[in-house]
C-alpha positions as CSV (number, residue, x, y, z in Angstrom):
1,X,-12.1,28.8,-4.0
2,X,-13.7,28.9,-0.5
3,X,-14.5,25.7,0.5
4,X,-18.0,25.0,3.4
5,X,-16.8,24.2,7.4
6,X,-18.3,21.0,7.4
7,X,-16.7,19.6,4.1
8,X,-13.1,19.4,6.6
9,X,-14.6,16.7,8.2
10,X,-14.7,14.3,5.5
11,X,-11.1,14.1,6.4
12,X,-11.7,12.2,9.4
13,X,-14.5,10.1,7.7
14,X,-11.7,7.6,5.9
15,X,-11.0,6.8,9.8
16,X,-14.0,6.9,11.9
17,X,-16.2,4.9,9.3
18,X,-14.1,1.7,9.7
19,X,-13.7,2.1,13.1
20,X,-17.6,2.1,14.0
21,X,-18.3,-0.6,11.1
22,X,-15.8,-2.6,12.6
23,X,-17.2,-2.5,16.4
24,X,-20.5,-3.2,15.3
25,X,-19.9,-6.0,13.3
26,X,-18.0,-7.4,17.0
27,X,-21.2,-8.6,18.9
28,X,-23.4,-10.0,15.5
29,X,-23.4,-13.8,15.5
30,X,-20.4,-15.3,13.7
31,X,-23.1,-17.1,11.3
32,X,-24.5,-14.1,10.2
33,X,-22.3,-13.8,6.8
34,X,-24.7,-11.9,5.0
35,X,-25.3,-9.3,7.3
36,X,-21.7,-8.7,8.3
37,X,-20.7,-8.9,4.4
38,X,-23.3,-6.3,3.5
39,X,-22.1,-4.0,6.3
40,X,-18.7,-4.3,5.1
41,X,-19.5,-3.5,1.2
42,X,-22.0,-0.3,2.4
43,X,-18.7,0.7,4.6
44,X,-16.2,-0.1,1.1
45,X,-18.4,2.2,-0.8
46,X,-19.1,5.0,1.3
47,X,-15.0,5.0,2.1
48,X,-14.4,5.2,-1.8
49,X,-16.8,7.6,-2.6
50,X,-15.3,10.2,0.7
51,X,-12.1,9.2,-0.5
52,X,-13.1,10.4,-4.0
53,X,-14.5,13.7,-2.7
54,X,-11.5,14.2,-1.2
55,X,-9.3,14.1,-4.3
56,X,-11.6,16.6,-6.0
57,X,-11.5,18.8,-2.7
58,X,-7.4,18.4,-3.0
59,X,-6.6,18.7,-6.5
60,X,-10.0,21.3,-7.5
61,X,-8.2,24.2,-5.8
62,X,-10.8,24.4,-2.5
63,X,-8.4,24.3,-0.1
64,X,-4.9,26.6,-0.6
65,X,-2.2,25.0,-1.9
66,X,-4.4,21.6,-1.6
67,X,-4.0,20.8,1.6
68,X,-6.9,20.0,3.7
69,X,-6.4,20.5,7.6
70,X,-8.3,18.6,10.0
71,X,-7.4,19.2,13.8
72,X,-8.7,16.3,16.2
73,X,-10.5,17.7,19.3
74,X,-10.2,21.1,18.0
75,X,-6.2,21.5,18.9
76,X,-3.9,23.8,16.9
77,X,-1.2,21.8,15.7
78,X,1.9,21.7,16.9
79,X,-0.1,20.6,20.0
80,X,-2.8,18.9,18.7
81,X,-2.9,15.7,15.9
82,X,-3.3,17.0,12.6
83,X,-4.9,15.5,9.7
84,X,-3.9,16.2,6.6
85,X,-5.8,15.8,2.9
86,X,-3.5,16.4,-0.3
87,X,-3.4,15.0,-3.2
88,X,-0.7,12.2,-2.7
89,X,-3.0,11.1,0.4
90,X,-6.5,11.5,-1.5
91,X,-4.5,9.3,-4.3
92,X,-3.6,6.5,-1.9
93,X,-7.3,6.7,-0.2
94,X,-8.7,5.6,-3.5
95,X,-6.2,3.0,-4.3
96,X,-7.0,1.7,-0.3
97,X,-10.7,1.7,-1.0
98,X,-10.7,0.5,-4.4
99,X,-8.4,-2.8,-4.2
100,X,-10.5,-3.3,-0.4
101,X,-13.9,-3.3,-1.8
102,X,-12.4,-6.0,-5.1
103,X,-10.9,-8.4,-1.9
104,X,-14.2,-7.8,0.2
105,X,-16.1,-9.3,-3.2
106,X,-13.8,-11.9,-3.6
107,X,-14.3,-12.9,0.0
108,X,-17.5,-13.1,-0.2
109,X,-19.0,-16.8,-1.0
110,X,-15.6,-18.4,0.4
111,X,-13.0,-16.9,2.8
112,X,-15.6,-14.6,5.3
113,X,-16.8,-17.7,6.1
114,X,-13.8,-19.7,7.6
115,X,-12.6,-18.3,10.9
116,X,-14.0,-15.9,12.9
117,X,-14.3,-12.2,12.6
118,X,-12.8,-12.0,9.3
119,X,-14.9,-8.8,8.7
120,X,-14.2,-6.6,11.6
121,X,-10.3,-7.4,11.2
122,X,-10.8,-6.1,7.6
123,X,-13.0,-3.0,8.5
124,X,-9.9,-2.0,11.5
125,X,-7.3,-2.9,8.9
126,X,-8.8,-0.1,6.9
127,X,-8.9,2.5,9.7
128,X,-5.3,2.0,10.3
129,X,-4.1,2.0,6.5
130,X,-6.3,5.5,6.0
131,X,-5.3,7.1,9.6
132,X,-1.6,6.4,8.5
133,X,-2.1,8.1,4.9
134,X,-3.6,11.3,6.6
135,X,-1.7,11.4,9.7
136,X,1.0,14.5,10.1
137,X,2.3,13.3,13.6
138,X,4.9,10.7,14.2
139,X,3.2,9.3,17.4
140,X,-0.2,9.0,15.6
141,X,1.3,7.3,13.0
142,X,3.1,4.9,15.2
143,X,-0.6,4.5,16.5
144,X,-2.7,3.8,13.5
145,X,0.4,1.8,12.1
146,X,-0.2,-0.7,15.7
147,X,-4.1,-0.6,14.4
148,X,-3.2,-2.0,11.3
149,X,-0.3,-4.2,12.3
150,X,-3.1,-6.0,14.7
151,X,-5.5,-6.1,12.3
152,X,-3.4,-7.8,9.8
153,X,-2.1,-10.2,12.5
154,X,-5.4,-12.2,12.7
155,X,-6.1,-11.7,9.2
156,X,-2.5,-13.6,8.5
157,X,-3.7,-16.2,10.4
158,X,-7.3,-16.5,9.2
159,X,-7.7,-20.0,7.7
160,X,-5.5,-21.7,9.7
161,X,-3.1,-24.3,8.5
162,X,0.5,-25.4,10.0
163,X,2.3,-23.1,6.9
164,X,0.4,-19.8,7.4
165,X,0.7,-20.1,11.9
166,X,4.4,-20.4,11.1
167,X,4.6,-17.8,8.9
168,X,2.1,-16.0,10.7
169,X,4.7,-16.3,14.0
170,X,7.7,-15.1,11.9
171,X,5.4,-12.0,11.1
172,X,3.5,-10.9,14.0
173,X,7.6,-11.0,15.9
174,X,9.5,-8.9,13.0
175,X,6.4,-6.2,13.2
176,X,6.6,-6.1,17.1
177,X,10.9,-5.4,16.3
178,X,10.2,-3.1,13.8
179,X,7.2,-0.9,16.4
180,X,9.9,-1.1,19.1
181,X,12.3,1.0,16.6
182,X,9.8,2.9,15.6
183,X,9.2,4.3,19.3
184,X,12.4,4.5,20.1
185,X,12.6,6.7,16.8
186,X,9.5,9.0,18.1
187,X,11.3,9.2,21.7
188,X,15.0,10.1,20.4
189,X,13.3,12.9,17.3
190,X,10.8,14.1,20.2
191,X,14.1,14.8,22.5
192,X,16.4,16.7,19.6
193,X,13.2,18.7,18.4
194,X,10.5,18.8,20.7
195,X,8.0,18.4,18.4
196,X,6.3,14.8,16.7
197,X,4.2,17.3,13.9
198,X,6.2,16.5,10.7
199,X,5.6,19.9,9.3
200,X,6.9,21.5,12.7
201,X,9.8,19.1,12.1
202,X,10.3,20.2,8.6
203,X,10.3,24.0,9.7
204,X,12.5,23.7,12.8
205,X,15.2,20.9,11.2
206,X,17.2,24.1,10.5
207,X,17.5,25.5,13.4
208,X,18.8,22.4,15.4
209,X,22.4,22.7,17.0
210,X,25.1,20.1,16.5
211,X,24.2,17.7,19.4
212,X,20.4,18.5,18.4
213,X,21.0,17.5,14.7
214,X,23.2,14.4,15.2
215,X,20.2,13.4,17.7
216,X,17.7,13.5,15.1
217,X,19.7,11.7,12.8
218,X,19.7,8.5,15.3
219,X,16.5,9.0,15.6
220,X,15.6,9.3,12.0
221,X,17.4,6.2,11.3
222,X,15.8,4.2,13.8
223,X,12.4,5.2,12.1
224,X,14.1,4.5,8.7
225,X,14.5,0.7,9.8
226,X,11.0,0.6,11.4
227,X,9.6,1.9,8.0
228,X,12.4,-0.2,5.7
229,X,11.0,-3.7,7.4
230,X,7.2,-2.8,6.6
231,X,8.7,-2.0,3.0
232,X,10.6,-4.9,2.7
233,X,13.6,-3.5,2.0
234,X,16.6,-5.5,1.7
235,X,18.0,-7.1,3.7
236,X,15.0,-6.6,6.3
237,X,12.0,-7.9,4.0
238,X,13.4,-10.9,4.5
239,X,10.1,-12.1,6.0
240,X,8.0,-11.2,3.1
241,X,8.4,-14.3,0.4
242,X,7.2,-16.7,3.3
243,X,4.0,-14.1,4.7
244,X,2.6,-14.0,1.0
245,X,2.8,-17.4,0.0
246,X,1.4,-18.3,3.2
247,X,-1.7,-15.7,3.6
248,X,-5.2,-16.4,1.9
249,X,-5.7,-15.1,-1.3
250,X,-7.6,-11.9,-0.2
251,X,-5.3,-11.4,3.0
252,X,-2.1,-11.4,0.4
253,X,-4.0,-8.7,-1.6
254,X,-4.4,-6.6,1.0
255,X,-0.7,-7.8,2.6
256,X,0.6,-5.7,-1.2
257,X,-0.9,-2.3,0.4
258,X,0.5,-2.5,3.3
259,X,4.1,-2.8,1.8
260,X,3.3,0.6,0.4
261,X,2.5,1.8,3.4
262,X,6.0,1.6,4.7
263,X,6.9,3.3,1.5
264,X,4.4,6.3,1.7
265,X,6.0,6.9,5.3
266,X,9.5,7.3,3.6
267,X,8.5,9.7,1.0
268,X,6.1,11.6,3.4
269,X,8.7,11.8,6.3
270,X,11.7,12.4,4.1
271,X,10.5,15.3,1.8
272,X,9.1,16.8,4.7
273,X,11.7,16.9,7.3
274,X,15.0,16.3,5.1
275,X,14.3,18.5,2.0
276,X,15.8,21.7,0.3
277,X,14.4,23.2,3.7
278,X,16.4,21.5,6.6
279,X,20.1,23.2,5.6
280,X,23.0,21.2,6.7
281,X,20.5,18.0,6.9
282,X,18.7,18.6,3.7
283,X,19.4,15.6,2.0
284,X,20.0,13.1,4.9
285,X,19.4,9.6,4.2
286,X,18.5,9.8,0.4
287,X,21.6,8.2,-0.9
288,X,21.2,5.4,1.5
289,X,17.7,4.6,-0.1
290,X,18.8,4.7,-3.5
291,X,21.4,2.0,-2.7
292,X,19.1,-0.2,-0.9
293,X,16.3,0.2,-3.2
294,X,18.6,-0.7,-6.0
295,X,20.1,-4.1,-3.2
296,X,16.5,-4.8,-2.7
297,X,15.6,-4.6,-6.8
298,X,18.3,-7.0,-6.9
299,X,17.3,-9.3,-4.6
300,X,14.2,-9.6,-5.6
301,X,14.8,-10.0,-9.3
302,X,16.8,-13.2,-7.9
303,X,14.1,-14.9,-6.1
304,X,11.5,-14.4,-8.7
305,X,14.2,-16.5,-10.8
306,X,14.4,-19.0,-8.0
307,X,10.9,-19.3,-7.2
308,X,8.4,-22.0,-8.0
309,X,5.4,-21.3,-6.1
310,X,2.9,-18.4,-7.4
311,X,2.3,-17.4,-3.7
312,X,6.3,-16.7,-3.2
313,X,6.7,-15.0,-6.7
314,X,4.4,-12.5,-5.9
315,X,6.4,-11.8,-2.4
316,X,9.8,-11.3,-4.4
317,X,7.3,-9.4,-7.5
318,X,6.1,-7.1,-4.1
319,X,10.2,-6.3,-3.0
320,X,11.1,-5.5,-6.7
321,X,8.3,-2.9,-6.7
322,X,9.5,-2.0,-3.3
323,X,12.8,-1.6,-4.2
324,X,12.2,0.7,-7.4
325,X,10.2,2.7,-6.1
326,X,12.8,3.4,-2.5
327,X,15.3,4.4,-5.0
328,X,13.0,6.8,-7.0
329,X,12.6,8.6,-3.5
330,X,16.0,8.3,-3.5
331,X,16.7,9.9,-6.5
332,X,14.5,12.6,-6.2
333,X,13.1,15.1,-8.4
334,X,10.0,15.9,-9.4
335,X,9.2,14.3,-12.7
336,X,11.2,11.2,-11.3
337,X,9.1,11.2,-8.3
338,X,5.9,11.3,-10.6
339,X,7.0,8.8,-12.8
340,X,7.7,6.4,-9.5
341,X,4.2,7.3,-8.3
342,X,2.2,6.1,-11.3
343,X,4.5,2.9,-11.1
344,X,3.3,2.4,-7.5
345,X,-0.1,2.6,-9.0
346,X,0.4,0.2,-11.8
347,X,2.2,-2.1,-9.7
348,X,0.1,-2.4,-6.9
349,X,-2.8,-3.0,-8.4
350,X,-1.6,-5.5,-10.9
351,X,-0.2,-7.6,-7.7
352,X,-3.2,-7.4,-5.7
353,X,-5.1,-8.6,-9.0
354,X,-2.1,-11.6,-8.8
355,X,-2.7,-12.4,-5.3
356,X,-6.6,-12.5,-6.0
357,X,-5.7,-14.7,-9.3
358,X,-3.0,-17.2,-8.1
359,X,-5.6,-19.3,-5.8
360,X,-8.6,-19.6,-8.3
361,X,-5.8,-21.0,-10.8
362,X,-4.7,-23.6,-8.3
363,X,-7.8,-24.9,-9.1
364,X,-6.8,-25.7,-12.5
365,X,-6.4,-29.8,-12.5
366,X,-6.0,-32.6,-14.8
367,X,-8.9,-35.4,-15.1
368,X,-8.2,-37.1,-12.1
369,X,-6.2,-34.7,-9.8
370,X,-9.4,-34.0,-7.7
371,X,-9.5,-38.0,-5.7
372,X,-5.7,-37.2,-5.1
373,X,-6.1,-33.6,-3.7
374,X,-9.0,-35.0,-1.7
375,X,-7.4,-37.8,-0.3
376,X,-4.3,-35.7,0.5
377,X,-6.1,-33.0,2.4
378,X,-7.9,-35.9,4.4
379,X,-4.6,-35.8,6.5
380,X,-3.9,-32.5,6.4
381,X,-4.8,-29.6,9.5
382,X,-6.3,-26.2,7.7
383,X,-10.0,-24.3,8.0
384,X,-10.6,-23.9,4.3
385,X,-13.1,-23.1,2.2
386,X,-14.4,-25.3,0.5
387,X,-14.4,-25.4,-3.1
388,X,-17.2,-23.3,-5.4
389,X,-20.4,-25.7,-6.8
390,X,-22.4,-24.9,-9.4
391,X,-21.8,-24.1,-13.1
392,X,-18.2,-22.4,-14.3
393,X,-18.5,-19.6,-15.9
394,X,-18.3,-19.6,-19.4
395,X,-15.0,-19.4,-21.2
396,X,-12.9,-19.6,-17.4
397,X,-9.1,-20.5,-18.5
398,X,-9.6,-18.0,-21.0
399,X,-10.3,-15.6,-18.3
400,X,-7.7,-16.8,-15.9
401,X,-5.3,-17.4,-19.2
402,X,-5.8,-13.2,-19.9
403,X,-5.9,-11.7,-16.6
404,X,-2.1,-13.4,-16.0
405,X,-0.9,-12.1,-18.5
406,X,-2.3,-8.6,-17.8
407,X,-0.9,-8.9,-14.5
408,X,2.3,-10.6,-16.0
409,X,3.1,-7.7,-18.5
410,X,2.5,-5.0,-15.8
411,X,4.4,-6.9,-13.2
412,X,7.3,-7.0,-15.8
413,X,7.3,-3.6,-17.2
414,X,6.5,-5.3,-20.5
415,X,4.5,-2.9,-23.2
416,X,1.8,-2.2,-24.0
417,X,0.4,-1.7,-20.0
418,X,0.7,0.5,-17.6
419,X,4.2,-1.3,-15.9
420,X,5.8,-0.5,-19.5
421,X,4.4,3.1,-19.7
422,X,6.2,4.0,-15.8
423,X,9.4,2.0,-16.4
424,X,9.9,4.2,-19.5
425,X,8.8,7.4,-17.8
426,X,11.3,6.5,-15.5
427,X,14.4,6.2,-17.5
428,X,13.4,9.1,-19.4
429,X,12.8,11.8,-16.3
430,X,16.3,9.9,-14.8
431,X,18.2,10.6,-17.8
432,X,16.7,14.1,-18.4
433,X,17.3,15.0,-14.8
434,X,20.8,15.0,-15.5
435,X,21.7,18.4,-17.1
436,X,25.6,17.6,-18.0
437,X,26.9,13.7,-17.8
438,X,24.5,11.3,-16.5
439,X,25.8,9.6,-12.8
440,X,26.9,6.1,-13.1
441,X,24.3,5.3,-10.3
442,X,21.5,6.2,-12.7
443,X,22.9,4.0,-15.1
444,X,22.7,1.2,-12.4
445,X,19.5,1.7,-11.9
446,X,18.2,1.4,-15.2
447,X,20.1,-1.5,-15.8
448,X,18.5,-3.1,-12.7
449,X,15.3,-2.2,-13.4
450,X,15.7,-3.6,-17.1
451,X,17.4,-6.9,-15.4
452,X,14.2,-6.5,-12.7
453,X,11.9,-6.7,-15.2
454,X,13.4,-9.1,-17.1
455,X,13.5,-12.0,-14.1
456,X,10.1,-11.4,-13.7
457,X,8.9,-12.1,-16.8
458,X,11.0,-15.2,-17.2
459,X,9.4,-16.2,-13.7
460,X,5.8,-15.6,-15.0
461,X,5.5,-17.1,-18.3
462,X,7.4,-20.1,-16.3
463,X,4.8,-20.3,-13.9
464,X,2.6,-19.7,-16.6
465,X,3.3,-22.4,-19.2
466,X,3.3,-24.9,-16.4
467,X,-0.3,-23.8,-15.2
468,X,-1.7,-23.5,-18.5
469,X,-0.2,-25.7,-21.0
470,X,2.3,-28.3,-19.2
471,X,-0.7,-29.9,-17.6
472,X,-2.4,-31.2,-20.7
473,X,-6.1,-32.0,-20.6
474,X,-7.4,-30.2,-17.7
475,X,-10.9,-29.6,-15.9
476,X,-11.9,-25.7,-16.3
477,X,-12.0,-24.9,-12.9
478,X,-15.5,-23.7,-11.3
479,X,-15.5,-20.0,-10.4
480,X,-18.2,-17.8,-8.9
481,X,-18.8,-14.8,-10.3
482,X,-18.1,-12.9,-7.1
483,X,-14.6,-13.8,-7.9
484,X,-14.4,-13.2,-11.4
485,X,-15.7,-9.8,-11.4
486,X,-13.1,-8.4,-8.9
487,X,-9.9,-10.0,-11.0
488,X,-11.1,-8.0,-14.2
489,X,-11.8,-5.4,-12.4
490,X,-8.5,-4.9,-11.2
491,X,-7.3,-5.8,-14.2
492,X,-9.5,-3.1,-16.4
493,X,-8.3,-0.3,-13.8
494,X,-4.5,-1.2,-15.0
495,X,-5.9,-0.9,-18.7
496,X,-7.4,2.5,-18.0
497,X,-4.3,3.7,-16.1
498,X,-2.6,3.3,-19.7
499,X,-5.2,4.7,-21.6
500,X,-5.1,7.6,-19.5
501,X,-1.9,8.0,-18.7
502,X,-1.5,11.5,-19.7
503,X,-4.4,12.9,-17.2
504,X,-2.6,10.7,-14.7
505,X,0.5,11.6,-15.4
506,X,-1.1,15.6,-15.2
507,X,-2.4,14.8,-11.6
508,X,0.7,13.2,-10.4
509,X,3.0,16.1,-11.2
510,X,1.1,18.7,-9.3
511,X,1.3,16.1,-6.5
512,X,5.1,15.8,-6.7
513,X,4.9,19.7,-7.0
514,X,3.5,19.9,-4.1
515,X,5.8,17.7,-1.9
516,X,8.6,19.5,-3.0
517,X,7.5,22.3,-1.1
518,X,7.7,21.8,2.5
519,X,6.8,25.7,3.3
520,X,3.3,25.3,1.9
521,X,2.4,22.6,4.2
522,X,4.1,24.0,7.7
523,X,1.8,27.5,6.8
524,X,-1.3,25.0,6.0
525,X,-0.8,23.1,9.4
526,X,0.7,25.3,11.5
527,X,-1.2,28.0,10.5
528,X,-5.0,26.5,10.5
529,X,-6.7,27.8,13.4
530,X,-9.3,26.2,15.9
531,X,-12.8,26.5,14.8
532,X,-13.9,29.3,17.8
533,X,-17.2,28.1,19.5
534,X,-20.2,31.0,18.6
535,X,-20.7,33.2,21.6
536,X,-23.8,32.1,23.5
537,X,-26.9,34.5,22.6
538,X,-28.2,36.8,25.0
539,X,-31.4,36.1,27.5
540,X,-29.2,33.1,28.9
541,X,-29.4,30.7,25.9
């Protein structure tokens, strides 16, 4: 099916729109919530809706082999930036836009208003998350990944207090660590291969002589650990526990995206450049993941168990997802890789609804507790919000008493939600991949994901039974509805992910399908032409 010449520029649309959002909102008076709020939520909706359009461009069969091809200033890729629009980048668009527009509505009636220029760090946060899922060139992905990485610096920090500058510290210096790999990783790939386009990469891997080849492979491992620190893989996401429990509620939501991020540059990177296609280096690197997706599962399992605080529980929850999912990619395969895909969905979204849900049930006190938390932070140094007036909602620790345990049970991999339905479609494509004896390494990782699950939801209905029952008589704590509405929201979408899990499940393996084939996407990329200028009409117009 043809598809119009203007509808490719709805690829560039998930970048630009942030980006002039975000420089407007710069010079409006820092008072001016409502108008900087309201530019925000029209930007939110107009990113989800062009990141809708372009899933139904991807997976309705108007571009071949679903893969839009957007080429920045008119340059033919190798030698310009490409951006590309598939399915697996449509699907993380939509997951971007959705859980952004649930924290911009939590934000609104508390945390926009402490600090300054919460907004525009959120709208420039957004460009670089959606230029790093369309990206197809090394350099502009270490680009949009600084956009985001700066972005996210002064939103760690928003709401100052001594905790979240510390943790802020340790961030902002691991992330400069990690980019200085990551260049030196562009630098050493661009010297074996002359080339930064990953589907150039992916057709010319092949070809590379011995020095060549063993200078990509520094080079690839340099970006490995650049991407393995933003993923939080052990023993580099070391920084992550303290960073969550430390960041403002909608901040921490956010924080759970970009962990994926680092992830989605693995599996993008890997399939492209180290698949079936690369010959002698097809394969490079993938057993490596597997092992420290199944240390990292490991480790994370163990400091849900030793955790206490809600803030650091979601950190370790954040590096078992992490984990599984680095040695799904690890493991390979197709209906392994889709199975790990509708995890990432499931997961991520129940964790962003977790982060939202943690700080409105702090609020839940016994008769009395409120004199002694006043008095307390009389003496202590933050810029918080203060707390919501007016009436509660009606039935609110019923609310907040469901949505945990929504978010619990998909956290866990407990049935009948979405985090039971992937962790079983995982075992079963892992065990069905194996045509003769099943590999003791699979049988590791379903024990550990079985173990994973099962820390987590000792952690949770710990943290749980101490929030909602150990404190006896308590005051229903006083939401606004502006928060409400984007926990259930979250919340429903997990639901509907398991009511629909066959359509899902439909969609994600002709994405997997896809990725698989490397040779599509070099002929897509390498092969879309410039748009040619019309020729100027006669009679000197």
């Amino acid at each position: 099916m043809s598809v119009l010449p203007w509808v490719n520029h709805l690829i560039i649309v998930p970048v630009l729109l942030p980006l002039v959002v975000g420089a407007l909102m710069i010079p409006i008076n820092q008072k001016r919530h409502g108008l900087k709020f309201a530019l925000g939520l029209a930007s939110g909706v107009l990113l989800w809706v062009a990141a809708l359009a372009l899933l139904v461009l991807a997976d309705g069969g108007h571009w071949p082999g679903g893969i839009g091809v957007y080429l920045a200033a008119n340059w033919a890729a190798p030698f310009g930036i490409a951006l590309v629009a598939d399915r697996l980048s449509a699907l993380m668009l939509v997951l971007t836009a959705t859980i952004a527009l649930a924290v911009l509505v939590f934000s609104a009636r508390r945390w926009d208003r402490v600090g300054v220029s919460f907004h525009p760090f959120f709208q420039f946060l957004l460009m670089g998350l959606n230029g790093a899922f369309l990206t197809h060139d090394l350099f502009n992905l270490f680009v949009f990944f600084e956009v985001m990485l700066a972005a996210s610096y002064g939103l760690v920090l928003h709401g100052y207090n001594l905790r979240r500058i510390q943790a802020g510290m340790q961030y902002i210096a691991v992330n400069l660590v990690a980019s200085l790999l990551f260049l030196i990783g562009v630098a050493l790939i661009y010297a074996a291969t002359g080339t930064l386009n990953i589907a150039d990469l992916g057709a010319r891997v092949a070809l590379l002589g011995a020095q060549d080849a063993w200078l990509l492979q520094i080079g690839a491992v340099a970006l490995a650990l650049a991407f393995l620190t933003k993923g939080a893989m052990w023993p580099l996401g070391f920084w992550l526990p303290t960073t969550y429990a430390s960041a403002s509620a909608p901040v921490g939501a956010m924080l759970v995206l970009m962990t994926k991020v680092g992830v989605y540059a693995v599996l993008r990177v890997w399939l492209a450049v180290f698949g079936d296609q690369a010959g002698a280096l097809g394969g490079f690197g993938f057993a490596a993941l597997t092992v420290g997706g199944m240390a990292t599962l490991l480790f994370g399992a163990i400091g849900m168990l030793a955790s206490q605080d809600g803030g650091r529980m979601a950190g370790y929850g954040a590096i078992v997802s992490s984990g599984t999912l680095l040695a799904v990619i690890g493991h390979s395969g197709s209906a392994v890789l889709a199975s790990g895909l509708y995890y990432l969905l499931g997961s991520t979204l129940a964790m962003a609804a977790f982060m939202l849900l943690i700080e409105l049930t702090e609020r839940i006190r016994p008769p009395g507790a409120a004199l002694l938390a006043i008095t307390m932070e009389a003496f202590a140094i933050e810029d918080k919000p203060e707390d919501p007036v007016g009436v509660g909602i009606p039935g609110t620790l019923a609310f907040l008493g469901l949505s945990f345990a929504a978010c619990a049970l998909v956290i866990a991999g407990m049935p009948p939600l979405a985090g039971f339905v992937a962790k079983f479609s995982l075992f079963h494509a892992m065990l069905a991949a194996s045509s003769d004896k099943v590999p003791a390494m699979t049988w590791l990782l379903i024990a550990l994901m079985v173990v994973g699950g099962l820390a987590a939801i000792i952690a949770l209905m710990r943290l749980g039974v101490r929030t909602f029952w150990a404190a006896g008589v308590v005051t229903p704590p006083r939401l606004q509805f502006s928060e409400a509405v984007p926990v259930g929201a979250l919340v429903m979408l997990c639901v509907l992910l398991t009511v629909q899990a066959g359509t899902v499940f439909e969609y994600l393996g002709r994405t997997t399908e896809g990725l698989l084939r490397g040779a599509d996407y070099a002929l897509r990329v390498l092969g879309e032409p410039a748009v040619q200028r019309l020729p100027a009409a006669e009679g000197g117009r």
